[in-house]
C-alpha positions as CSV (number, residue, x, y, z in Angstrom):
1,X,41.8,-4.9,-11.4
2,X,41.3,-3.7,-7.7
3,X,39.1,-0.5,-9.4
4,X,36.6,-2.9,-10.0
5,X,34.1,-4.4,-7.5
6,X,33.4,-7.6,-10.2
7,X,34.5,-8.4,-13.2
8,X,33.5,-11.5,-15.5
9,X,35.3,-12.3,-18.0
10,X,34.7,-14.3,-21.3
11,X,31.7,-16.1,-18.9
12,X,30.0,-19.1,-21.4
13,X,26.6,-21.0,-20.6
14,X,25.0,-23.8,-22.4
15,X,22.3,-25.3,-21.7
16,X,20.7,-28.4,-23.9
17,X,19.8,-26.9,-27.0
18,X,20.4,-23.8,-26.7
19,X,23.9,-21.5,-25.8
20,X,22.6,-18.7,-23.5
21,X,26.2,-17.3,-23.1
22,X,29.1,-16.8,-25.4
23,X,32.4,-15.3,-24.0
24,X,30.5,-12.7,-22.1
25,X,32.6,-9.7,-20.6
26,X,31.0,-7.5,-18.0
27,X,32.4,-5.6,-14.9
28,X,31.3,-2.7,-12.5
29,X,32.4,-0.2,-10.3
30,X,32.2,1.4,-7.1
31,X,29.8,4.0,-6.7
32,X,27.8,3.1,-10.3
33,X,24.8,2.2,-12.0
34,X,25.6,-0.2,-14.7
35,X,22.8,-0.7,-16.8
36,X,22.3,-4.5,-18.7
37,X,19.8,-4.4,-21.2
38,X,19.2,-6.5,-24.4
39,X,16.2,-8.2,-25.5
40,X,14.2,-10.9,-23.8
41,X,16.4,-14.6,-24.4
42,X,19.3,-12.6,-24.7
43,X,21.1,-14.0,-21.7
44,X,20.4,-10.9,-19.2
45,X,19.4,-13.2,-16.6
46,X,21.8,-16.0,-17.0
47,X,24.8,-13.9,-16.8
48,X,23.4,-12.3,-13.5
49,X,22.2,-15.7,-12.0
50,X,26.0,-16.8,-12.6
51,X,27.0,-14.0,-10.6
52,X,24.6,-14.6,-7.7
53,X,26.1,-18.2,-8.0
54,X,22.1,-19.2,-9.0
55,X,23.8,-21.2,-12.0
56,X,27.6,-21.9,-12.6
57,X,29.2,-21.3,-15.5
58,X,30.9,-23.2,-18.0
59,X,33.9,-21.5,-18.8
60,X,35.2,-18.3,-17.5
61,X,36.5,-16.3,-14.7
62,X,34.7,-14.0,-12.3
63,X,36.7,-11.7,-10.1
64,X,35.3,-10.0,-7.3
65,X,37.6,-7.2,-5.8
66,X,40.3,-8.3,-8.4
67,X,40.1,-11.6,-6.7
68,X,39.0,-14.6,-8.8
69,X,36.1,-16.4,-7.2
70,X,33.8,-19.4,-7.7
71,X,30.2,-19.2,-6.6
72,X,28.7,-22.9,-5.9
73,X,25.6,-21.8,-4.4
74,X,23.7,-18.8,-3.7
75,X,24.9,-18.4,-0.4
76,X,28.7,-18.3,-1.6
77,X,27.9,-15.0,-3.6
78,X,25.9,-13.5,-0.5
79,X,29.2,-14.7,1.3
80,X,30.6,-12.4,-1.2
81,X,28.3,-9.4,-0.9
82,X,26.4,-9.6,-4.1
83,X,22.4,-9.4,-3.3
84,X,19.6,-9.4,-6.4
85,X,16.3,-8.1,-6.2
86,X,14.0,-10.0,-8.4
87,X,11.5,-8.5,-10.2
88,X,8.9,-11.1,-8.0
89,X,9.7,-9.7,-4.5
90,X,11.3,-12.6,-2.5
91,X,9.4,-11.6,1.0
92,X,7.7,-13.1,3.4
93,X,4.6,-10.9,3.6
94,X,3.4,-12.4,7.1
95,X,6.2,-11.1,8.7
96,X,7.4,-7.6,9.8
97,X,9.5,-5.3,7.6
98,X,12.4,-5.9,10.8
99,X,11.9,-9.9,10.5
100,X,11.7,-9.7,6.8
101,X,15.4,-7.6,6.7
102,X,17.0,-10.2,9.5
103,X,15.3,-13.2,8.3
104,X,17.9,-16.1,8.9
105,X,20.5,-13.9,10.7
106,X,18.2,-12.6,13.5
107,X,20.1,-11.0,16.7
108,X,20.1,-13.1,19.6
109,X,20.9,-12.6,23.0
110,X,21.7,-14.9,25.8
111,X,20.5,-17.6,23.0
112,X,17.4,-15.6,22.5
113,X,16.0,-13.3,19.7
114,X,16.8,-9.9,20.7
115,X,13.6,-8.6,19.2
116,X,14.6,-5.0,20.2
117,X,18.0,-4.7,18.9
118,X,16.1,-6.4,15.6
119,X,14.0,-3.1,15.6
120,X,16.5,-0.4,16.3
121,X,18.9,-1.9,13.3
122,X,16.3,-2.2,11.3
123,X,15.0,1.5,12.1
124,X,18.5,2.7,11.3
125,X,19.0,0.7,7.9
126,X,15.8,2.7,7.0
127,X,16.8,5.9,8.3
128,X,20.1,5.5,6.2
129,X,18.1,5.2,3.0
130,X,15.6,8.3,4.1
131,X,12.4,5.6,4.1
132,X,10.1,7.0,6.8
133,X,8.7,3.7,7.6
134,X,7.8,1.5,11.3
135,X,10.2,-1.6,11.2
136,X,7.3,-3.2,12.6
137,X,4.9,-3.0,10.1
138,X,3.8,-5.8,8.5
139,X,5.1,-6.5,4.9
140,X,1.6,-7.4,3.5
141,X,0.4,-3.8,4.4
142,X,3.1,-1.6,2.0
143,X,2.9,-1.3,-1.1
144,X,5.1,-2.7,-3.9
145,X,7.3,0.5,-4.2
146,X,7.8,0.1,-0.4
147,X,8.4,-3.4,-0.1
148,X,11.1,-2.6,-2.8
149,X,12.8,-0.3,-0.5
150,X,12.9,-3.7,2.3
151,X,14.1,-5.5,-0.2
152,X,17.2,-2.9,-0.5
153,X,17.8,-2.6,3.4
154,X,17.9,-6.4,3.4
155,X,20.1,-6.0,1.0
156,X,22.0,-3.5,3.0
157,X,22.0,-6.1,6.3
158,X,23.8,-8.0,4.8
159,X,26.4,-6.0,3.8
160,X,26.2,-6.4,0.3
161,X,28.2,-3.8,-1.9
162,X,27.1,-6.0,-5.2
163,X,23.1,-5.0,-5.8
164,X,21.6,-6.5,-8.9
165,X,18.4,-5.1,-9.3
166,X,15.8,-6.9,-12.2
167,X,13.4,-4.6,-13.4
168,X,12.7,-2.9,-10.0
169,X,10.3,-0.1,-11.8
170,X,7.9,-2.7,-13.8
171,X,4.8,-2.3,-11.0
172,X,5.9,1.2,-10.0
173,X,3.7,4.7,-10.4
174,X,6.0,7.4,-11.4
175,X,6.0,8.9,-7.7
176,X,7.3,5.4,-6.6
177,X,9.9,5.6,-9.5
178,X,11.4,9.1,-8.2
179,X,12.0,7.9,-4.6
180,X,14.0,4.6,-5.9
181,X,15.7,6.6,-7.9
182,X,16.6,8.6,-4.7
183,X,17.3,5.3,-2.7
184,X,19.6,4.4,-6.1
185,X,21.4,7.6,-5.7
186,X,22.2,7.3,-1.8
187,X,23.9,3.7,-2.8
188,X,25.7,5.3,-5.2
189,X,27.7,7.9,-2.9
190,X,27.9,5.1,-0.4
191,X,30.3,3.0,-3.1
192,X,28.1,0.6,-4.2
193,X,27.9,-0.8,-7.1
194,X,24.2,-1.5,-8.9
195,X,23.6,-3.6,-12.2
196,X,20.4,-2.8,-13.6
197,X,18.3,-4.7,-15.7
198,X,15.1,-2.7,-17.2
199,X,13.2,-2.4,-20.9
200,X,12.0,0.9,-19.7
201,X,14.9,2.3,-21.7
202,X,13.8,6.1,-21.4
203,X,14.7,5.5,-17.2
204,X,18.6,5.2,-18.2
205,X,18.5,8.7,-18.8
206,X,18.4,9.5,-15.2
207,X,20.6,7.3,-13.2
208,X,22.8,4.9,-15.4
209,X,26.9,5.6,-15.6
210,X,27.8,3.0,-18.1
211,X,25.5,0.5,-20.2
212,X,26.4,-2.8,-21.7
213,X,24.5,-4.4,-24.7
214,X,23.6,-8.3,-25.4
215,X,22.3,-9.8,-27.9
216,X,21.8,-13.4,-28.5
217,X,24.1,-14.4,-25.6
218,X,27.3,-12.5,-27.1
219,X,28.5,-9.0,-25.7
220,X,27.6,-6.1,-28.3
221,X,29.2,-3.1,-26.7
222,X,30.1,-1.4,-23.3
223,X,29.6,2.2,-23.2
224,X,29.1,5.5,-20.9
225,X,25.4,6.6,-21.1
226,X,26.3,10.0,-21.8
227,X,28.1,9.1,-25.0
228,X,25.0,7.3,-26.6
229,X,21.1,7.7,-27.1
230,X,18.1,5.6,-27.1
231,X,17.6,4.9,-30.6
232,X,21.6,3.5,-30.5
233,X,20.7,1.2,-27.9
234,X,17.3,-0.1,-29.6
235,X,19.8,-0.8,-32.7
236,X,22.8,-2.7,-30.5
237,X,19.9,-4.9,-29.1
238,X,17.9,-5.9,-31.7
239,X,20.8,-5.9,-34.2
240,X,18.7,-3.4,-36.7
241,X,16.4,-0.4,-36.4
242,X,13.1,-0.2,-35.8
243,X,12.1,2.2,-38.1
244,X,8.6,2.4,-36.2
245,X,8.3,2.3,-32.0
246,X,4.7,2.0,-32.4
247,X,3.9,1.0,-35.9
248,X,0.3,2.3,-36.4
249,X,-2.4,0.4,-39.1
250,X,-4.7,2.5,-40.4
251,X,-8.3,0.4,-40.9
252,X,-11.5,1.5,-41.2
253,X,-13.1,0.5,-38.2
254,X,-16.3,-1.1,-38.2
255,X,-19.9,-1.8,-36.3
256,X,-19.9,-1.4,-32.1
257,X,-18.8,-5.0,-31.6
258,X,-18.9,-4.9,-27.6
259,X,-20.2,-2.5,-24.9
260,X,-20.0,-2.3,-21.7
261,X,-22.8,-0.3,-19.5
262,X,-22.1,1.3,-15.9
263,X,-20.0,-2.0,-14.7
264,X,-19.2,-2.0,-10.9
265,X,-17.4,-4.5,-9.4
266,X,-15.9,-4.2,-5.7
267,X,-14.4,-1.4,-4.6
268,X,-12.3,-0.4,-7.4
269,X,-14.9,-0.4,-10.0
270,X,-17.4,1.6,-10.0
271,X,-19.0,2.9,-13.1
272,X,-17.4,1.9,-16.1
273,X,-18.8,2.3,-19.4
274,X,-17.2,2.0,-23.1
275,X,-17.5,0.1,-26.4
276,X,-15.0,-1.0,-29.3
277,X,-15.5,-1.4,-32.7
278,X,-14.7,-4.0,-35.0
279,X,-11.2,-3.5,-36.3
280,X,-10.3,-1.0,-33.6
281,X,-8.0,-1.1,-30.5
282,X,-9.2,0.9,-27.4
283,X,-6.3,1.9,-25.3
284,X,-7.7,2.7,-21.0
285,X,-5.4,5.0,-19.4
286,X,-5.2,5.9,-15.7
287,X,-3.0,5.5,-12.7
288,X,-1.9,2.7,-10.8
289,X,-5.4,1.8,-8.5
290,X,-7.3,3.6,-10.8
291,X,-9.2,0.6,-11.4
292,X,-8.2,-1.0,-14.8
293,X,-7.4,-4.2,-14.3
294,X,-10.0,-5.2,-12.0
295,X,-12.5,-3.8,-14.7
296,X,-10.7,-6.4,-17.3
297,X,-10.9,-9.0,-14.5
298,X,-14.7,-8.2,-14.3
299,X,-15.5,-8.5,-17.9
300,X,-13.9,-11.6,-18.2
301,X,-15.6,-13.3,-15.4
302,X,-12.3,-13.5,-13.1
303,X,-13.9,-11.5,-10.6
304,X,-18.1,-10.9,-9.7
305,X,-19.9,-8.1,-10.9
306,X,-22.4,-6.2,-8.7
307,X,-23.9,-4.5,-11.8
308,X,-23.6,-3.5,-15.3
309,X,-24.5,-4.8,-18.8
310,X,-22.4,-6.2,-21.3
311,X,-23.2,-6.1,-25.1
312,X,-21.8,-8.3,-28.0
313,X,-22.7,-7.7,-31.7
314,X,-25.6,-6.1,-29.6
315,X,-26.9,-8.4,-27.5
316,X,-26.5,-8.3,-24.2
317,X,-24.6,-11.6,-22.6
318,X,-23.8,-12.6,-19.0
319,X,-20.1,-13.8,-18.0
320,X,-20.0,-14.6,-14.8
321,X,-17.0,-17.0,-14.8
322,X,-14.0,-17.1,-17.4
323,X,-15.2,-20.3,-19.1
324,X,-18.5,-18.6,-20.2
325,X,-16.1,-15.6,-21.6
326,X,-14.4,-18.0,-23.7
327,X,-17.6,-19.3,-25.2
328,X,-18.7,-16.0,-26.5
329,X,-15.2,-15.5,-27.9
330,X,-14.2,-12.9,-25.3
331,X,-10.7,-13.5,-24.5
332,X,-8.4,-12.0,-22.1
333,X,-4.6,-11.3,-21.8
334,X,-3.5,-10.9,-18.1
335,X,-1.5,-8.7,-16.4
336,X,0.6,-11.3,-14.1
337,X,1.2,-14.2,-17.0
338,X,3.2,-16.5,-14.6
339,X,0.3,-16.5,-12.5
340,X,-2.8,-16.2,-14.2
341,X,-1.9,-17.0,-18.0
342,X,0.4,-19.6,-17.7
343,X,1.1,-23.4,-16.4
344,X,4.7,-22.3,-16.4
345,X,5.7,-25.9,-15.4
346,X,4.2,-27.6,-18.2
347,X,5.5,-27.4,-22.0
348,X,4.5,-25.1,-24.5
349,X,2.1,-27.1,-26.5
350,X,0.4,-28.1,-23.5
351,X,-0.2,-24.6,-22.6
352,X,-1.3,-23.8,-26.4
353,X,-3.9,-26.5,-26.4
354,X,-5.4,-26.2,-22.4
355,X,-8.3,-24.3,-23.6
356,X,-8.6,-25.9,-26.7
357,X,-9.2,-29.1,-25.5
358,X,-11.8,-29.6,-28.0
359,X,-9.9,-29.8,-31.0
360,X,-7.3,-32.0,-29.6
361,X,-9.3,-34.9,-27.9
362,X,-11.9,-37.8,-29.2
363,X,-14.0,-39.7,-26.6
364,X,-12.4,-37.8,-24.0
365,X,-8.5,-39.3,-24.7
366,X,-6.0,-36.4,-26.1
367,X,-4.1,-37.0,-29.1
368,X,-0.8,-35.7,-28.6
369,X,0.3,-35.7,-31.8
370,X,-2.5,-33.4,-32.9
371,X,-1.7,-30.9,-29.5
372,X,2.2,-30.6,-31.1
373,X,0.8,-29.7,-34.7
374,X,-1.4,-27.1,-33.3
375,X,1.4,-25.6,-30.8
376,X,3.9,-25.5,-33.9
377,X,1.6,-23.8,-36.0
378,X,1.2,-21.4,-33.3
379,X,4.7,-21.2,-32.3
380,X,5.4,-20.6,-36.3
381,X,2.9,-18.0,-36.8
382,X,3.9,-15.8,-33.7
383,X,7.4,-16.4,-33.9
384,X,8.3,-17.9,-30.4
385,X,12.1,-18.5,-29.7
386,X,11.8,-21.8,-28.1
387,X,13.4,-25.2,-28.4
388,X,10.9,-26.7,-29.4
389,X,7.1,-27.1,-28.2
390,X,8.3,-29.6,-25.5
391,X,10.3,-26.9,-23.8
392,X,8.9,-26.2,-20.5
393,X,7.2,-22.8,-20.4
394,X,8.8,-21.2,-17.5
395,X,12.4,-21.8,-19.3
396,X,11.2,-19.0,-21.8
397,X,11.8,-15.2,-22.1
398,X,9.3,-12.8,-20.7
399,X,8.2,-11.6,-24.3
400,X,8.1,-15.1,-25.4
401,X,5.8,-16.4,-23.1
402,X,3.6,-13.5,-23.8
403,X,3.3,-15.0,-27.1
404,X,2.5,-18.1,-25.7
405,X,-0.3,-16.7,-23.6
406,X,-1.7,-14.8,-27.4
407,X,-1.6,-17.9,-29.1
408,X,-3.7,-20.2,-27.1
409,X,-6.5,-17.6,-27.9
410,X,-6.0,-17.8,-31.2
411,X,-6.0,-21.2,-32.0
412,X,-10.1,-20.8,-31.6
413,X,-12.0,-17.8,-33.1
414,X,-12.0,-14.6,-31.4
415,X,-14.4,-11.8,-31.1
416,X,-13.1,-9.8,-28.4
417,X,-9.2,-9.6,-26.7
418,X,-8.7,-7.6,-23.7
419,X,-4.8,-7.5,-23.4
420,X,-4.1,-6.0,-19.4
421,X,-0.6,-4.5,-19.6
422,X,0.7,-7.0,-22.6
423,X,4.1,-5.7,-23.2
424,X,4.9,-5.2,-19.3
425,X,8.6,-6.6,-18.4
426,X,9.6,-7.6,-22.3
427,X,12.1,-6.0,-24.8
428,X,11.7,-3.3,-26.7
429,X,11.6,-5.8,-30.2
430,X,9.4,-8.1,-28.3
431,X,7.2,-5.3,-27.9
432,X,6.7,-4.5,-31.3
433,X,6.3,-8.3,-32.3
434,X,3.4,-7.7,-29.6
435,X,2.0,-4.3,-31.3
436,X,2.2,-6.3,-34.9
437,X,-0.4,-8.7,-33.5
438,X,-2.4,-6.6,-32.0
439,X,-2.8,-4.5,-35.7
440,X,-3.6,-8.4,-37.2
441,X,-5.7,-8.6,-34.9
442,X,-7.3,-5.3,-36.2
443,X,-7.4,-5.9,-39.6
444,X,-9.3,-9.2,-39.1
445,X,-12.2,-7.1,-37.6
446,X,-11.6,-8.4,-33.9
447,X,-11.9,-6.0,-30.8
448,X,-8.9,-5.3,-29.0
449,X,-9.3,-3.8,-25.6
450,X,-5.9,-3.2,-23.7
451,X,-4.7,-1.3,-20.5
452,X,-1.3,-0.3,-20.5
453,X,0.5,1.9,-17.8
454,X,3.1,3.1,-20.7
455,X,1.6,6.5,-22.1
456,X,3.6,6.5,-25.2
457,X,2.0,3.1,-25.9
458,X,-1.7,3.9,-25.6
459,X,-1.1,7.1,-27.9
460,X,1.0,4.9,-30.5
461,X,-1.6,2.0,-30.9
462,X,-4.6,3.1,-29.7
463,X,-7.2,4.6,-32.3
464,X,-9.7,5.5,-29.2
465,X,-8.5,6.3,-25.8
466,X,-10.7,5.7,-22.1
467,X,-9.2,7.3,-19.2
468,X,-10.0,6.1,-16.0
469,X,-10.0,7.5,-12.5
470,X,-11.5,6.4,-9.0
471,X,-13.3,3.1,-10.8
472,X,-14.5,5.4,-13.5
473,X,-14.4,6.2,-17.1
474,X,-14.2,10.0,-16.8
475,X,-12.8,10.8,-20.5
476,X,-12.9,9.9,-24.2
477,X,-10.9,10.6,-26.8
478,X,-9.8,10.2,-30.6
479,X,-6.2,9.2,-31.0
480,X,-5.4,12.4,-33.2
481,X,-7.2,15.0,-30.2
482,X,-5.1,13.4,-27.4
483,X,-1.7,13.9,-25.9
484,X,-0.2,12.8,-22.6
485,X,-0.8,15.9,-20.5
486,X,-4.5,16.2,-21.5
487,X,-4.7,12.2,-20.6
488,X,-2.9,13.0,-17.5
489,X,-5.1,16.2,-16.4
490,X,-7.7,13.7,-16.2
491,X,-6.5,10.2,-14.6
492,X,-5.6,12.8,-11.6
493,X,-8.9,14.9,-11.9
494,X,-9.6,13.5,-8.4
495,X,-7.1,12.9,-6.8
């Protein structure tokens, strides 16, 4: 058992109404990536919050170093030297990268903070993971991929030979992948251990040792990576095969439904210009800061416009706030749910019926009954694993509150759906629950507009591609001409 940095073994969770764990086995080694993947809900995060000590477990045993071990608290497990790195980046963004990494154990000298010391340890936790960065920068000035590599030296600080990392590539460009991948690989020879969560199944390929399946809170299998392949995987996690990644409707698409003319908004957006069809999804391709998601934003009225015309069923209509979007049935998925899509505090049907308030109230009082009918419906139609429509929204898997955010639109009739990354951080079956309603969608003569970062996504559902560079729509294309270098020959044409 000493070979083994943790081990859990047979680890159960409940929780009221649900069983997230059942009998859960899971260890790692020195020196290894252990990959844990399985679809969103099925118990990923609960088994790594019990090892973090987040949440304790029911029944059980975890042994860390052979050495079995109860985690009350957070600060038991850090105790410990286990460390996760959320997919939301837990730092203070106010403070330097050298206060972020020693926040809460800051050197001190003669009583005092010893501010240089601070700066030379942090310098040399950098310099140990090759990051060529000034420990005195401030946080809010990196970007994401950078403040990911704080994260890790803090992680480092502390001594931690336990590093759970959730989803660390989800915001990253490819570039940003490659040089965690390299900070991966220098933990690796240095003994520690990594679990790593990710749906970006195709990034197991180059850095995972072993990989363990779950699937609705039981432990499918435990194997090396170089004894298995993709499509196994897909099948362990979903529990059948999906016969079609990206499963394509063929409709006949219809009259220009909405245009868009030379939009410029800020400084990312600076002449955009495209239209969809009715029963036609337009995929926009480009890099990270390529100016995609602000150009959703401005459509929908999130953020101002400086100029530009917008066109539906031909006539032009001005949005200049997201309430008037809604009221020409222009709807939009966003790319940060939790914080733009969601009330994640409140319960599902609450969220289902928020801007629907219209069919749920008379003389300004809501019936509540009505608001549950209309969130079951919804929750029936699109297939959300919940407890019920009383369940608070946060409590729900990623891909399932993607649903959630889809299905308030639809409870009122929509012309237009601009998804901005809608399958980012969810499982690969969530995904294609996603795709399936985006083809509905299609073949009820709606326009669906969506961004996605995911290549092999925009050529699998898209029937017309945009590809965006510097704020601008520099190339069209027909599904059938285009490919991923072509697409990619242009989102760097100026860079």
């Amino acid at each position: 058992m000493g070979d083994f940095l943790a081990q859990l073994v047979d680890i159960s969770k409940s929780f009221p109404g649900v069983k997230a764990l059942d009998h859960v086995n899971f260890d790692l080694r020195p020196g290894e990536v252990h990959a844990l993947v399985g679809e969103n809900g099925s118990g990923k995060s609960t088994l790594v919050k019990i090892l973090s000590g987040v949440y304790t477990k029911d029944e059980g045993k975890i042994l860390i170093n052979g050495e079995e071990t109860v985690f009350p608290n957070p600060r038991a497990a850090q105790d410990k030297g286990i460390c996760i790195i959320h997919q939301e980046l837990n730092l203070c963004r106010h403070l330097t990268i050298a206060e972020n990494i020693y926040l809460g154990r800051e050197p001190q000298k003669f009583l005092f903070l010893d501010q240089k010391k601070q700066i030379e340890d942090a310098r040399a936790i950098l310099k140990r993971l090759d990051v060529d960065l000034d420990p005195t920068t401030r946080v809010s000035d990196l970007t994401v991929s950078k403040q990911q590599m704080v994260e890790i030296g803090k992680a480092i600080s502390t001594d931690a030979r336990i590093i759970i990392m959730d989803e660390p590539t989800s915001a990253l460009t490819v570039k940003e992948i490659d040089e965690l991948f390299t900070i991966i690989n220098v933990l690796k020879r240095e003994g520690h251990g990594i679990i790593y969560i990710s749906h970006r199944l195709e990034e197991l390929a180059a850095i995972a040792d072993r990989v363990t399946i779950i699937r609705d809170g039981q432990h499918i299998a435990t194997m090396n990576y170089q004894d298995t392949d993709q499509e196994a995987i897909i099948r362990h996690m979903v529990g059948r095969e999906l016969k079609e990644k990206f499963p394509r409707v063929q409709t006949q698409a219809g009259k220009t439904i909405f245009e868009v003319k030379h939009l410029a908004a800020g400084k990312a957006v600076k002449d955009v210009s495209f239209s969809v069809r009715e029963g036609e999804i337009l995929g926009i391709a480009g890099l990270m800061g390529a100016g995609r998601t602000e150009t959703v934003r401005a459509i929908f009225g999130a953020d101002p416009k400086e100029s530009g015309q917008i066109f539906l069923h031909g006539k032009e209509i001005s949005i200049h706030k997201p309430l008037e979007a809604i009221e020409t049935g222009v709807f939009c998925v966003p790319e940060d749910r939790k914080k733009d899509g969601l009330c994640i505090s409140m319960p599902v049907y609450q969220n289902v019926t928020l801007p629907n308030m219209e069919k749920v109230t008379v003389r300004g009082i809501v019936n509540n009954a009505k608001e549950v009918s209309i969130a079951r419906n919804t929750v029936s139609e699109l297939s959300i694993r919940t407890t019920g429509v009383g369940q608070t929204v946060k409590n729900l898997s990623g891909g399932n509150q993607q649903k959630v955010v889809v299905g308030k639109w639809l409870v009122k009739p929509a012309k237009v759906i601009l998804f901005d990354e809608p399958t980012r951080g969810i499982d690969v079956g969530a995904k294609v629950d996603i795709y399936n309603l985006m083809n509905e969608l299609k073949k009820q003569g709606i326009g669906v507009v969506f961004v996605s970062s995911e290549l092999p996504e925009i050529l699998g559902m898209a029937d017309r591609i945009v590809v965006m560079c510097e704020g601008r729509v520099i190339a069209e294309f027909d599904a059938s001409e285009a490919n991923q270098e072509v697409i990619m020959q242009y989102a760097t044409q100026y860079m």
